[in-house]
PyMOL Python script that loads the backbone (N, CA, C, O; Angstrom):
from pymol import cmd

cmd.read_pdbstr("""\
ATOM      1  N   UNK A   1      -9.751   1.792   6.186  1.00  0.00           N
ATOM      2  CA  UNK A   1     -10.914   1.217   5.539  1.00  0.00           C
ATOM      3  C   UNK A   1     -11.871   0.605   6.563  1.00  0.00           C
ATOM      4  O   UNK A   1     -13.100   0.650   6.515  1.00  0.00           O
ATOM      5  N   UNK A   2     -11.149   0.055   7.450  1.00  0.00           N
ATOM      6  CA  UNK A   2     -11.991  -0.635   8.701  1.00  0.00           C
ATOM      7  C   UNK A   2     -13.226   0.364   9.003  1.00  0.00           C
ATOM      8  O   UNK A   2     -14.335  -0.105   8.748  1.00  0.00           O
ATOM      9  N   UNK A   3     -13.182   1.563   9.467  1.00  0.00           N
ATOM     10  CA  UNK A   3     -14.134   2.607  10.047  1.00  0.00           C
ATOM     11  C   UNK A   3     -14.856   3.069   8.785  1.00  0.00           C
ATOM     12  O   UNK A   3     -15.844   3.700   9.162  1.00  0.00           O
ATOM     13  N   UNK A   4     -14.806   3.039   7.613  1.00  0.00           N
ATOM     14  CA  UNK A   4     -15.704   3.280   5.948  1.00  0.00           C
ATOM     15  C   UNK A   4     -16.742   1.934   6.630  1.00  0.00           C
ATOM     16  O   UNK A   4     -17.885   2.008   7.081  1.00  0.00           O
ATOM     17  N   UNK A   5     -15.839   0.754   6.492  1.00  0.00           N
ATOM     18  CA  UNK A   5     -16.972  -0.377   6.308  1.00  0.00           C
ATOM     19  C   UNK A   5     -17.938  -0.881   7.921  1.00  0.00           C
ATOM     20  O   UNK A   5     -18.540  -1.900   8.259  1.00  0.00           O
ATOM     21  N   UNK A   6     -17.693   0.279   8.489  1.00  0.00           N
ATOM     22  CA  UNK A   6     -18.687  -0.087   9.580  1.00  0.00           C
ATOM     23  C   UNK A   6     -19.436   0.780  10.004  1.00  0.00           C
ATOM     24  O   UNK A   6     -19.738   0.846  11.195  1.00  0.00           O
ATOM     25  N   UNK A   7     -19.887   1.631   9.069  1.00  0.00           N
ATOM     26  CA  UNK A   7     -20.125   2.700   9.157  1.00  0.00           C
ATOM     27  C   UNK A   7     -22.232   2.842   8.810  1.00  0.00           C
ATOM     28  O   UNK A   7     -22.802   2.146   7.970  1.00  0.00           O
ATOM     29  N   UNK A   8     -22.629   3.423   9.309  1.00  0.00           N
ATOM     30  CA  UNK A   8     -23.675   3.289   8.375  1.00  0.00           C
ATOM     31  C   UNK A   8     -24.288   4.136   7.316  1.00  0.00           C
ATOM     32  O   UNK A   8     -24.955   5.169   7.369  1.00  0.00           O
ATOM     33  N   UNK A   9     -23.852   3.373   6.312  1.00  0.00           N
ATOM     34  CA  UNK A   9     -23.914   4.323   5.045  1.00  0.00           C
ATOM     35  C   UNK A   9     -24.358   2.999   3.750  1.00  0.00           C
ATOM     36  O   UNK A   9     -24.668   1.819   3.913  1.00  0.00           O
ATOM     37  N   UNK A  10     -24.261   3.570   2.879  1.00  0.00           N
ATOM     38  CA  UNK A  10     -24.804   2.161   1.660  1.00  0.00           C
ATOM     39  C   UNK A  10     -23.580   1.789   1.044  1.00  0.00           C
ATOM     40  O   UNK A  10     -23.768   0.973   0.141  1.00  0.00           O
ATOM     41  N   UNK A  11     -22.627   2.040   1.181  1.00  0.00           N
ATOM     42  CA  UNK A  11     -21.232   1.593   0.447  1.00  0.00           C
ATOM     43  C   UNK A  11     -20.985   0.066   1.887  1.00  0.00           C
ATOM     44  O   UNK A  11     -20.792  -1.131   1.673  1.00  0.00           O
ATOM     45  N   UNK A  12     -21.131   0.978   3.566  1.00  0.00           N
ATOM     46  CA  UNK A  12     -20.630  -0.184   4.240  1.00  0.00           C
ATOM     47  C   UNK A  12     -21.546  -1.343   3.868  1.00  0.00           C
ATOM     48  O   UNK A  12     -21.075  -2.351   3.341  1.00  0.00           O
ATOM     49  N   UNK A  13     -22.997  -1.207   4.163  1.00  0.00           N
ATOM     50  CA  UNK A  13     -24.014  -2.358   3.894  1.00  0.00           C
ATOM     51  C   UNK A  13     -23.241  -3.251   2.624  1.00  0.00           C
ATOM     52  O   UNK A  13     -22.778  -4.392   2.626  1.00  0.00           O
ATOM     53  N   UNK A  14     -23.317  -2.221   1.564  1.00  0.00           N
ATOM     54  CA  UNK A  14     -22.968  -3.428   0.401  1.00  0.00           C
ATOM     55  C   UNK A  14     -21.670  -4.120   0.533  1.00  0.00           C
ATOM     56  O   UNK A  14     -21.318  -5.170  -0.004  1.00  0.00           O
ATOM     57  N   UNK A  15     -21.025  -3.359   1.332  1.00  0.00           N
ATOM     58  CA  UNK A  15     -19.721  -4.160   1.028  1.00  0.00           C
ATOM     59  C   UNK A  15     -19.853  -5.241   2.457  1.00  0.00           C
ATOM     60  O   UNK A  15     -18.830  -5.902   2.276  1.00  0.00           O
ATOM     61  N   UNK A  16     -20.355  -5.695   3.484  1.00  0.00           N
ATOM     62  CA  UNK A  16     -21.229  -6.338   4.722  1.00  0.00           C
ATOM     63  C   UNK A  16     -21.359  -7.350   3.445  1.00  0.00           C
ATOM     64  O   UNK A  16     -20.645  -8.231   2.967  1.00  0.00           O
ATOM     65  N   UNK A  17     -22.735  -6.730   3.110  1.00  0.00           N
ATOM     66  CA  UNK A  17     -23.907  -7.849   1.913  1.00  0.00           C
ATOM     67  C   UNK A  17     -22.648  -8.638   1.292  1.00  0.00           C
ATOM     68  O   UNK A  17     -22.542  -9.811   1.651  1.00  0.00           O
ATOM     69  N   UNK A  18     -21.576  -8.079   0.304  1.00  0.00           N
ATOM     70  CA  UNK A  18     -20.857  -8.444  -0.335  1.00  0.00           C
ATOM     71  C   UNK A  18     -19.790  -9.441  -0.117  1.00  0.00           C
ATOM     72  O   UNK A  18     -19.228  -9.935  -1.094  1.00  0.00           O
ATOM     73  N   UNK A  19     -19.473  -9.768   1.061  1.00  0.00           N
ATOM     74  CA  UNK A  19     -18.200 -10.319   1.807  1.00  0.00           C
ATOM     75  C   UNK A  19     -18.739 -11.430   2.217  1.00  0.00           C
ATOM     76  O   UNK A  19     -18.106 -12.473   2.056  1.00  0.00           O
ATOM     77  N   UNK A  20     -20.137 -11.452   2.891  1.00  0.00           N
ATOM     78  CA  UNK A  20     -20.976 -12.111   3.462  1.00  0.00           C
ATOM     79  C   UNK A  20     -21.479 -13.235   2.371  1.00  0.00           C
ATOM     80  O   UNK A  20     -21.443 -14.404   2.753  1.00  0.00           O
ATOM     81  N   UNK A  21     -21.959 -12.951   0.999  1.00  0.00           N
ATOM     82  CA  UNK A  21     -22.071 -13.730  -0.091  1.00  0.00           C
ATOM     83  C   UNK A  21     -20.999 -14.711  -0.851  1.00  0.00           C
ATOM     84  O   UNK A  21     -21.139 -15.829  -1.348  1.00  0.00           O
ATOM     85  N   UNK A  22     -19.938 -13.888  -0.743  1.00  0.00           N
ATOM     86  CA  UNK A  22     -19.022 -14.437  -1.189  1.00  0.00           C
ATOM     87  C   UNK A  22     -18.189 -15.345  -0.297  1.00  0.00           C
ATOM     88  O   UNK A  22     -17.324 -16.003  -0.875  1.00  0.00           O
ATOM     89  N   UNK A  23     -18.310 -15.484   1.001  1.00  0.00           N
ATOM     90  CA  UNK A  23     -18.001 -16.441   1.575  1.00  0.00           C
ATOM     91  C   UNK A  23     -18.964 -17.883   1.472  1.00  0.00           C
ATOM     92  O   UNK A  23     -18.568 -19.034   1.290  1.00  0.00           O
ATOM     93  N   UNK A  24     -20.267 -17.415   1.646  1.00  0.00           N
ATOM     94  CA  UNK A  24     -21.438 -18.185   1.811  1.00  0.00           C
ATOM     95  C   UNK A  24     -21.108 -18.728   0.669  1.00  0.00           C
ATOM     96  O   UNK A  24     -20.974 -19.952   0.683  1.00  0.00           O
ATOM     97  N   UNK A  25     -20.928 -18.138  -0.379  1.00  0.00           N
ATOM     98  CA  UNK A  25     -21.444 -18.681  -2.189  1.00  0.00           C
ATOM     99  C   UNK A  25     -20.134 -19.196  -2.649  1.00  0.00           C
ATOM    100  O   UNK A  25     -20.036 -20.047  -3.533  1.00  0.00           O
ATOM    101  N   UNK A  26     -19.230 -18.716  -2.091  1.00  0.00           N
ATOM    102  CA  UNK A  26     -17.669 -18.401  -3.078  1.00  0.00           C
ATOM    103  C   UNK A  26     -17.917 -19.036  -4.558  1.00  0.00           C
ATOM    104  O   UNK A  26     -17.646 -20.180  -4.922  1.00  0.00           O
ATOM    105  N   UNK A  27     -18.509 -17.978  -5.311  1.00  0.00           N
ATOM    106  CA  UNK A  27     -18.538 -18.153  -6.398  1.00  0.00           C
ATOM    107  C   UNK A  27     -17.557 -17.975  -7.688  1.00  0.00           C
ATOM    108  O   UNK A  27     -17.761 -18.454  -8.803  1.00  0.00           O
ATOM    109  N   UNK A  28     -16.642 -17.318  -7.356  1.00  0.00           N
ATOM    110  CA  UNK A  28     -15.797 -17.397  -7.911  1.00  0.00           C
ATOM    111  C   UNK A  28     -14.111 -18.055  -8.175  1.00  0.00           C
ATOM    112  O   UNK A  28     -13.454 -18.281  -7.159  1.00  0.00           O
ATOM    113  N   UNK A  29     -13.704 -18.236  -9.052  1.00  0.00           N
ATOM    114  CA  UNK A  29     -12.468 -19.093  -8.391  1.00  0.00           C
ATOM    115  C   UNK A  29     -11.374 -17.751  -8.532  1.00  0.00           C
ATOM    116  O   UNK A  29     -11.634 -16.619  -8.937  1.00  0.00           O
ATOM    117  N   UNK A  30      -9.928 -18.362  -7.997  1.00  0.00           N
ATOM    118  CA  UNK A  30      -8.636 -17.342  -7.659  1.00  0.00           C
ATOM    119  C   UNK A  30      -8.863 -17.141  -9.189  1.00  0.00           C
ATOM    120  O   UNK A  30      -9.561 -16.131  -9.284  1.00  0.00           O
ATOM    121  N   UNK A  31      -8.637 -17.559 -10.236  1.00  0.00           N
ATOM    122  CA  UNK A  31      -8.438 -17.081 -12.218  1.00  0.00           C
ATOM    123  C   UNK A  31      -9.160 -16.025 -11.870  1.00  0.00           C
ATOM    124  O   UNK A  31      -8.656 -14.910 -12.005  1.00  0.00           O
ATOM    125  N   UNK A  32     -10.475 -16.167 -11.355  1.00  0.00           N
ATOM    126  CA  UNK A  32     -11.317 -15.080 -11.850  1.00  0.00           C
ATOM    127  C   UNK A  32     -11.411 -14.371 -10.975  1.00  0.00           C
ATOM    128  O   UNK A  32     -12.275 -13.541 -11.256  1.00  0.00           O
ATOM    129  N   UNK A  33     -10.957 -14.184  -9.912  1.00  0.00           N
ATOM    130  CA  UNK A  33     -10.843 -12.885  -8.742  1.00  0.00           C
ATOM    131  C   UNK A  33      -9.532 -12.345  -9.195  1.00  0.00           C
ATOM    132  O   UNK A  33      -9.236 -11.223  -8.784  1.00  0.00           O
ATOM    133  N   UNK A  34      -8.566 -13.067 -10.104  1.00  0.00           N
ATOM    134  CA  UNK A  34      -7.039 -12.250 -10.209  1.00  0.00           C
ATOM    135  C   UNK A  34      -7.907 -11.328 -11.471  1.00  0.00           C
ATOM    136  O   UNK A  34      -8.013 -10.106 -11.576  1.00  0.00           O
ATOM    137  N   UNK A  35      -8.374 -12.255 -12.214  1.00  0.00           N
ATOM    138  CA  UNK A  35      -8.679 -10.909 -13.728  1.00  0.00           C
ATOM    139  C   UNK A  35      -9.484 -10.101 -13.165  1.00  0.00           C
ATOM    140  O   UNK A  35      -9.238  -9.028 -13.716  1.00  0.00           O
ATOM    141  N   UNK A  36     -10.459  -9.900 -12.260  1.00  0.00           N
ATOM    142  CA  UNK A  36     -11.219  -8.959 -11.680  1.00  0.00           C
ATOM    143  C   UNK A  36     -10.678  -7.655 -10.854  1.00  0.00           C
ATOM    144  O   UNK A  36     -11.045  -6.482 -10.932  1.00  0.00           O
ATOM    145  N   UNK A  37      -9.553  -8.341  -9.934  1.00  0.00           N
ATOM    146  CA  UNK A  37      -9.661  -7.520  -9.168  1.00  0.00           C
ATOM    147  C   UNK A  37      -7.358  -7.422  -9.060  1.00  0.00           C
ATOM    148  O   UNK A  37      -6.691  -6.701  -8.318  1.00  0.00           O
ATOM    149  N   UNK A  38      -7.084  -7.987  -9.638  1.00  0.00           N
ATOM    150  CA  UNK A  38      -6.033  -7.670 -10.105  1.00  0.00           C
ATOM    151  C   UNK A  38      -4.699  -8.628  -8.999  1.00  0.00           C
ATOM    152  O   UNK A  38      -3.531  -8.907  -9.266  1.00  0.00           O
ATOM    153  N   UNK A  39      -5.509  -8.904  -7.776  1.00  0.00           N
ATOM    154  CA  UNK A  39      -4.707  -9.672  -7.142  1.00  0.00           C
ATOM    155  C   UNK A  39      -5.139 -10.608  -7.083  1.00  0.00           C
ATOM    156  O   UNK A  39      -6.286 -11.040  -6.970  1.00  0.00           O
ATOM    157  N   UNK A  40      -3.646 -11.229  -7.207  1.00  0.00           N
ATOM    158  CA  UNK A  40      -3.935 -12.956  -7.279  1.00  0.00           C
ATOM    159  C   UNK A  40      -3.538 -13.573  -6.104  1.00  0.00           C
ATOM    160  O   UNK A  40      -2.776 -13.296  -5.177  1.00  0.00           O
ATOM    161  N   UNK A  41      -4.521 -14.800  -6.511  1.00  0.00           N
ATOM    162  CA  UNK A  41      -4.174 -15.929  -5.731  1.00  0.00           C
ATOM    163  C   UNK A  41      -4.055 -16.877  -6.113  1.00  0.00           C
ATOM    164  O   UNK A  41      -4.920 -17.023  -6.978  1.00  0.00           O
ATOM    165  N   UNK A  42      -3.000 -18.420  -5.949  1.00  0.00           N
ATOM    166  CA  UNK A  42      -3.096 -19.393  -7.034  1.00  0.00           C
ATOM    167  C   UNK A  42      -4.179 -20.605  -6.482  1.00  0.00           C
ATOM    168  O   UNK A  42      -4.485 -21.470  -7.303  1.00  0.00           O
ATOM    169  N   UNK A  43      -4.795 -20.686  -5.028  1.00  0.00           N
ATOM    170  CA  UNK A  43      -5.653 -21.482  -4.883  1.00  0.00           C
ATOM    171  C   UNK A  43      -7.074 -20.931  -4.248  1.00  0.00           C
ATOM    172  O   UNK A  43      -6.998 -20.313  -3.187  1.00  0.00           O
ATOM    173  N   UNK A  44      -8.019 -21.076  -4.693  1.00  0.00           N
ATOM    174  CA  UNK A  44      -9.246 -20.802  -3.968  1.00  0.00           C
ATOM    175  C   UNK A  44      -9.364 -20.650  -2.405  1.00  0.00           C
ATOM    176  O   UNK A  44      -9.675 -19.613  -1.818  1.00  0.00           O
ATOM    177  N   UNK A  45      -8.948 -22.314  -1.623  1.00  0.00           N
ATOM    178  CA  UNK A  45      -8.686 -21.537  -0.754  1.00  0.00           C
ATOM    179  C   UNK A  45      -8.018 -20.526   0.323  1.00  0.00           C
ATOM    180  O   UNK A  45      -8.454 -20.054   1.373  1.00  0.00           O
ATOM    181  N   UNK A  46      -6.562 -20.357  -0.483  1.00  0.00           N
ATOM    182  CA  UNK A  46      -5.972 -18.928  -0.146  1.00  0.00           C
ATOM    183  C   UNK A  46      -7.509 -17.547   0.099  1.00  0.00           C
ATOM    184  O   UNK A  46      -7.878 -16.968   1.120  1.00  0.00           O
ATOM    185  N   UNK A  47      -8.118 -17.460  -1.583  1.00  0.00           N
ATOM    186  CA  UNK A  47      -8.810 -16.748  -1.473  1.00  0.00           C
ATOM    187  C   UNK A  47      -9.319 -16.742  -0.371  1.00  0.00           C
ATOM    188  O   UNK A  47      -9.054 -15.803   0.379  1.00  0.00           O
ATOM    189  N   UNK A  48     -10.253 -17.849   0.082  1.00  0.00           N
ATOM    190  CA  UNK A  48     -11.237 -17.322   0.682  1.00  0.00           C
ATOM    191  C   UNK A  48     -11.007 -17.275   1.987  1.00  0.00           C
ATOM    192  O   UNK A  48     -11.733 -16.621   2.736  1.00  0.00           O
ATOM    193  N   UNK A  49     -10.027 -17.926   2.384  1.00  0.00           N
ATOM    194  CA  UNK A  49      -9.246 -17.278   4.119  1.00  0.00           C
ATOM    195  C   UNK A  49      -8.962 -16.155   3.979  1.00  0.00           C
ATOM    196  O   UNK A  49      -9.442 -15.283   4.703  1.00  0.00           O
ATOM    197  N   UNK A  50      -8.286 -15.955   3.210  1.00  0.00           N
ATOM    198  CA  UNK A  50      -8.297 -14.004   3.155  1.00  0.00           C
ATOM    199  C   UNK A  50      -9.285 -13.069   3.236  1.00  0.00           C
ATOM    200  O   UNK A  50      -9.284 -11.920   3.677  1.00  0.00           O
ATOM    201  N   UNK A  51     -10.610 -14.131   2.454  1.00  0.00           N
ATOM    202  CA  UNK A  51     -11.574 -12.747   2.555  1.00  0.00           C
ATOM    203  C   UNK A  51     -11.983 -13.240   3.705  1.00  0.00           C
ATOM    204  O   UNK A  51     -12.611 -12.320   4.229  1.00  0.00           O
ATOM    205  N   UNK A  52     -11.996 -14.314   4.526  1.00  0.00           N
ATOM    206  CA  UNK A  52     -12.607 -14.311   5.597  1.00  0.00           C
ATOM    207  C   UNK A  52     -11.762 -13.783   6.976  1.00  0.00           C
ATOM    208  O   UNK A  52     -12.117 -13.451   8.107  1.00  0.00           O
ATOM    209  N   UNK A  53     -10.746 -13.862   6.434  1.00  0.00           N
ATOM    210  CA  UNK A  53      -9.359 -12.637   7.394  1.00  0.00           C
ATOM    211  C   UNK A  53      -9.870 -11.382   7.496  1.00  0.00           C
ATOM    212  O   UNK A  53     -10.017 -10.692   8.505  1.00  0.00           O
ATOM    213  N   UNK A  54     -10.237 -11.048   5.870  1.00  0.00           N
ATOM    214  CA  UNK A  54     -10.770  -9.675   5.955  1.00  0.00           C
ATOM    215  C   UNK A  54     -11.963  -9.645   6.984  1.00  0.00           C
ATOM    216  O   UNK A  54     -11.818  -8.989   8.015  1.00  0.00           O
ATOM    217  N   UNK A  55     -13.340 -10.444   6.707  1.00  0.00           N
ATOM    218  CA  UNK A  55     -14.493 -10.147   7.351  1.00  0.00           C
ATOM    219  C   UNK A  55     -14.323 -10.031   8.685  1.00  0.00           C
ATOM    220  O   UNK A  55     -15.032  -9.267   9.341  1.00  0.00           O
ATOM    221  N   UNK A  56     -13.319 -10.810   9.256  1.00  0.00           N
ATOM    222  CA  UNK A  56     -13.276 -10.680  10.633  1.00  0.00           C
ATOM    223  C   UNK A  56     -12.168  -9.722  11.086  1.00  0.00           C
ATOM    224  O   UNK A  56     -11.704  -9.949  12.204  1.00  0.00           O
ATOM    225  N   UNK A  57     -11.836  -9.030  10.624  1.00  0.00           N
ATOM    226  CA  UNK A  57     -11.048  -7.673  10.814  1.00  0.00           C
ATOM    227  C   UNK A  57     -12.471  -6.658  10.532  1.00  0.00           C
ATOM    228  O   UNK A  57     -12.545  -5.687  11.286  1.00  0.00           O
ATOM    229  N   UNK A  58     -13.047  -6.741  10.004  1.00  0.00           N
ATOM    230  CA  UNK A  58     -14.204  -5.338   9.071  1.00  0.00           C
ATOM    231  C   UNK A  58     -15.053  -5.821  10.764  1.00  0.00           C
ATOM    232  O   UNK A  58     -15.358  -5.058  11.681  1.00  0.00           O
ATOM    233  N   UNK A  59     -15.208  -7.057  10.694  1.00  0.00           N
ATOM    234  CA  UNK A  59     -16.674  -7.267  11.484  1.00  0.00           C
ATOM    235  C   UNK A  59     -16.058  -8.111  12.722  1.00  0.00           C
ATOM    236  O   UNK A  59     -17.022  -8.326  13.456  1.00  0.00           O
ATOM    237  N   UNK A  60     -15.530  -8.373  12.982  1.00  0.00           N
ATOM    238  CA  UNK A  60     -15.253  -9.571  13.960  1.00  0.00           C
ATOM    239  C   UNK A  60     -13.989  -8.954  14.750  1.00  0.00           C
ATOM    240  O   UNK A  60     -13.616  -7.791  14.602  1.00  0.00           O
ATOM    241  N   UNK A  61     -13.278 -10.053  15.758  1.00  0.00           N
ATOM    242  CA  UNK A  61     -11.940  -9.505  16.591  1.00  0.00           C
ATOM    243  C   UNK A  61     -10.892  -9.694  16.103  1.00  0.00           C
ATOM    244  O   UNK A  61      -9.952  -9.945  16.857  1.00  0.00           O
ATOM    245  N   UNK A  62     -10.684  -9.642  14.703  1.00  0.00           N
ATOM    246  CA  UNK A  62      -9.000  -9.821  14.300  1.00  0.00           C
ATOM    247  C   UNK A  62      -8.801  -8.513  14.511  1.00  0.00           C
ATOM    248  O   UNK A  62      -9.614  -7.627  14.246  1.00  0.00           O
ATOM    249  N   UNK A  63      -7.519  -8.340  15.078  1.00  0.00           N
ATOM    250  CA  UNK A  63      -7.168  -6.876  15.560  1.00  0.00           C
ATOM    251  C   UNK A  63      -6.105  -6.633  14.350  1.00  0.00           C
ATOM    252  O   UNK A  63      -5.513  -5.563  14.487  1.00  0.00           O
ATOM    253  N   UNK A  64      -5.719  -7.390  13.177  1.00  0.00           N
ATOM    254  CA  UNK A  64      -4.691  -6.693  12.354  1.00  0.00           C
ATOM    255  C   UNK A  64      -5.733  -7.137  10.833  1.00  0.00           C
ATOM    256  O   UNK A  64      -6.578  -7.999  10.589  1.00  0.00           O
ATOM    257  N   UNK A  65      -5.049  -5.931  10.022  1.00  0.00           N
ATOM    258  CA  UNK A  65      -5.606  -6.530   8.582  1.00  0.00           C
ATOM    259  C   UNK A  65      -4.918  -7.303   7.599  1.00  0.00           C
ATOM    260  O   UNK A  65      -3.846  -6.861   7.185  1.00  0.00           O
ATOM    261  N   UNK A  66      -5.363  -8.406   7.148  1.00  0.00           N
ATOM    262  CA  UNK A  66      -4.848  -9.662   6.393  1.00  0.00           C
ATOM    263  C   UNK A  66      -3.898  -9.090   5.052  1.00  0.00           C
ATOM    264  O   UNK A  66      -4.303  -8.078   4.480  1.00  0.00           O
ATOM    265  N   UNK A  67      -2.972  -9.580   4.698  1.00  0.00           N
ATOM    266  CA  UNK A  67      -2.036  -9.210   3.882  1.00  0.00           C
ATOM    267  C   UNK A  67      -2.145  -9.989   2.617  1.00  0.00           C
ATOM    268  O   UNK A  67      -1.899 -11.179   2.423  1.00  0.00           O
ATOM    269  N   UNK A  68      -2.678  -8.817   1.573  1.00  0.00           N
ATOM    270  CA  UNK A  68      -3.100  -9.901   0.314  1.00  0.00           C
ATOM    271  C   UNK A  68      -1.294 -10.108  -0.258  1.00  0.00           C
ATOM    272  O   UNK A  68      -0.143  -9.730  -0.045  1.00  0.00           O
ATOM    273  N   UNK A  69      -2.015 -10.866  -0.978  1.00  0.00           N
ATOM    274  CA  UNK A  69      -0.498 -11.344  -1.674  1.00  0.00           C
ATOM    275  C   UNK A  69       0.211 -10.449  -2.334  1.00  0.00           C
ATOM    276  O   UNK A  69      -0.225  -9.394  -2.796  1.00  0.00           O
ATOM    277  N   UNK A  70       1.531 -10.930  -2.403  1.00  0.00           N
ATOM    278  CA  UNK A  70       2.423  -9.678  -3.092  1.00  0.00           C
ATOM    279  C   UNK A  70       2.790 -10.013  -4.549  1.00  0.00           C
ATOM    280  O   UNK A  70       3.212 -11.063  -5.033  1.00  0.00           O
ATOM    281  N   UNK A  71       2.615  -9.268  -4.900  1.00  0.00           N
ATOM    282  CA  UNK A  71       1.677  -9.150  -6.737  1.00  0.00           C
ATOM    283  C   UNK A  71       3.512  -9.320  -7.317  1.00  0.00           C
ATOM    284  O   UNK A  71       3.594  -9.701  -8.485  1.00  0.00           O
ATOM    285  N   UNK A  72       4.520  -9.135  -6.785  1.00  0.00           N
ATOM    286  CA  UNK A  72       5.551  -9.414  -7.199  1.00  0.00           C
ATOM    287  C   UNK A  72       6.090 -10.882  -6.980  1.00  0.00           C
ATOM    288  O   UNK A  72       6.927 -11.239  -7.810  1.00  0.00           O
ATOM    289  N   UNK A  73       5.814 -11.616  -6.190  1.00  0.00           N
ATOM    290  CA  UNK A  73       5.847 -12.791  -5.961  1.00  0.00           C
ATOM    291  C   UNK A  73       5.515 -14.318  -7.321  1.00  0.00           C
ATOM    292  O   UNK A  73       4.440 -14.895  -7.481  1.00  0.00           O
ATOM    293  N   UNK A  74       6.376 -14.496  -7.815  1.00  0.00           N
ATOM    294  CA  UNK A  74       6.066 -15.681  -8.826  1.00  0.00           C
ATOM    295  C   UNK A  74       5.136 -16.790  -8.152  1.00  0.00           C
ATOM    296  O   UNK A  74       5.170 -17.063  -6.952  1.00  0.00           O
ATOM    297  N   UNK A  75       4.338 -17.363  -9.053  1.00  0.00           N
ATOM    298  CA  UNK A  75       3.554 -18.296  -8.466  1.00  0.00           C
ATOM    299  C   UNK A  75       4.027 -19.467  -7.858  1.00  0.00           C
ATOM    300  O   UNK A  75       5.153 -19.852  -8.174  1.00  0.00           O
ATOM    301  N   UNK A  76       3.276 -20.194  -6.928  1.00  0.00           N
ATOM    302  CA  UNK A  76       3.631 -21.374  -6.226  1.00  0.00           C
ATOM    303  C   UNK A  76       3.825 -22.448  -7.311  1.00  0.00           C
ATOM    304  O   UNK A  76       2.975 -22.715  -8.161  1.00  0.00           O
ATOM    305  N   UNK A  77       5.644 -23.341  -7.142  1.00  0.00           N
ATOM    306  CA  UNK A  77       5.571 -23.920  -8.391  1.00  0.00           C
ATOM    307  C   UNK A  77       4.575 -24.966  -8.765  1.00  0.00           C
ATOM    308  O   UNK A  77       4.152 -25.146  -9.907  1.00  0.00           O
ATOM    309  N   UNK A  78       4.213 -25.691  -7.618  1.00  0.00           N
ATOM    310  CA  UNK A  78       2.512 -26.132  -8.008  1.00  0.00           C
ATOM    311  C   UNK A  78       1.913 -26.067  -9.145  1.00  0.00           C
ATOM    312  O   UNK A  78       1.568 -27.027  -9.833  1.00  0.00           O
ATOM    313  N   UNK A  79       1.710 -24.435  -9.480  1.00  0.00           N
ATOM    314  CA  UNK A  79       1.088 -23.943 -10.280  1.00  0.00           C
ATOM    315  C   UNK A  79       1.471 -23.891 -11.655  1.00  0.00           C
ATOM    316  O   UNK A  79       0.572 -23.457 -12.376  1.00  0.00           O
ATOM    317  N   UNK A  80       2.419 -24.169 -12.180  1.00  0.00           N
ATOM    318  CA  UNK A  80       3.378 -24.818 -13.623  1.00  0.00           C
ATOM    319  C   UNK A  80       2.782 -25.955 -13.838  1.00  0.00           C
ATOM    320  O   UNK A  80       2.454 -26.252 -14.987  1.00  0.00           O
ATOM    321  N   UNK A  81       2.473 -27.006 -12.514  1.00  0.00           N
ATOM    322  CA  UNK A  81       2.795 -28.417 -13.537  1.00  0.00           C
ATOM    323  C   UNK A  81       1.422 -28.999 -13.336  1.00  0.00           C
ATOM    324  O   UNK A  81       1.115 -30.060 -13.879  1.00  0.00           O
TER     325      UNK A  81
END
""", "prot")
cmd.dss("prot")
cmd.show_as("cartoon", "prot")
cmd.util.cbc("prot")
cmd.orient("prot")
């Protein structure tokens, strides 16, 4: 995916534009990035180190790609009480 999103084409731009907003804005919380996009996270900022793991793997020098969570994993018990 790394070489799609650096590419110049209109899928890389938007998804650039896209990563770039959502860090800036983080408009959304983990509830609503799990019903969206199917992986969860139980705190926001999990989310958004990840996507910013991601950006700097797509765009920056992280030389490995960030490991979203494992969708089999029960939630942090935190998250019960």
């Amino acid at each position: 995916m790394k070489g799609k999103a650096k590419r110049d084409t209109p899928f890389a731009r938007h998804l650039h534009e896209a990563l770039e907003y959502l860090l800036r804005e983080q408009p959304v919380t983990a509830e609503q990035w799990g019903q969206l996009t199917h992986v969860f996270f139980y705190e926001e900022d999990r989310l958004y180190a990840y996507l910013q793991d991601l950006y700097d793997y797509f765009y920056g020098d992280r030389k490995e790609p960030p490991v979203a969570p494992d969708p089999e994993a029960p939630p942090p018990e935190k998250y019960w009480t």
